[in-house]
N, C-alpha and C positions, 0 to 999 in steps of 0.2 A: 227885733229879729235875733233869735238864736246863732249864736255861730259853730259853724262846723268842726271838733275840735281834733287836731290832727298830731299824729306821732311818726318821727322820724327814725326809721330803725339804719342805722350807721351816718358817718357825719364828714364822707368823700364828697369831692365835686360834685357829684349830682344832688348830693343831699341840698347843697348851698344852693344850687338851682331851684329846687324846689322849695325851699321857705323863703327866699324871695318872692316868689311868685302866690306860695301862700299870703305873706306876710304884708301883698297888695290889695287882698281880696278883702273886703269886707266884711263876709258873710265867712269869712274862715281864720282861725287860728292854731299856730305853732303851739302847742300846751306839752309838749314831751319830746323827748331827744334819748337815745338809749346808743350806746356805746361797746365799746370794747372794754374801755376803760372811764375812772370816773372824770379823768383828767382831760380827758377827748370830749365827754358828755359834757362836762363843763365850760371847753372853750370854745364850742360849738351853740350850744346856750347863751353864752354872754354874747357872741358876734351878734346873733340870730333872736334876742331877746327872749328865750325858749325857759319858761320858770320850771319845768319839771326835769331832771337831769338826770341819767340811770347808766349806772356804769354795767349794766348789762340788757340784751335784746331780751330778755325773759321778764326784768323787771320791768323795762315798757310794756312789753305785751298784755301785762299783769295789772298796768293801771286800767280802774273802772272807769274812768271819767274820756281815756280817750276813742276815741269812733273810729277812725280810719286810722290805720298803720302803712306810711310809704315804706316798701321796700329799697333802699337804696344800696346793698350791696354787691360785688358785684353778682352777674347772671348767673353762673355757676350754684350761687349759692341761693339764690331766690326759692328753690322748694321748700330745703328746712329751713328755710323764716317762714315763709310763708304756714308750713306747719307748724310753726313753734302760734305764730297767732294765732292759728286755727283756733290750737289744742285749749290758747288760756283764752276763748270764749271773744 
């Protein structure tokens, strides 16, 4: 079975919530983490065992290989992420 391969766009408490519970699933994996910075993308990665690390939400968006993008920052700002996925396809 293929697994579901999942990006986490900021790396606050909810993020940590949700790759846990990814990183329970089976049928799913954490493969990207996108940041503010590269130093956040990365120590967020190493907790979370996350191999693709992006010290920016554009260069996640921008990976082909991931399928789902969590928004995790907070609500205020969920449109333009959300647009910014949109836009890189």
């Amino acid at each position: 079975m293929e697994k579901i391969r999942w990006g986490i766009l900021a790396t606050g408490w909810i993020a940590e919530q949700l790759a846990e519970a990814i990183n329970s699933q089976p049928d799913a994996v954490c493969l990207a983490v996108g940041s503010r910075t590269q130093q956040s993308a990365d120590k967020f990665g190493e907790q979370w065992d996350i191999s693709r690390r992006y010290p920016t939400y554009e260069a996640l968006a921008a990976d082909p290989d991931v399928e789902v993008i969590y928004i995790a920052t907070p609500h205020n700002l969920h449109y333009d992420n959300m647009k910014l996925c949109l836009n890189a396809g």
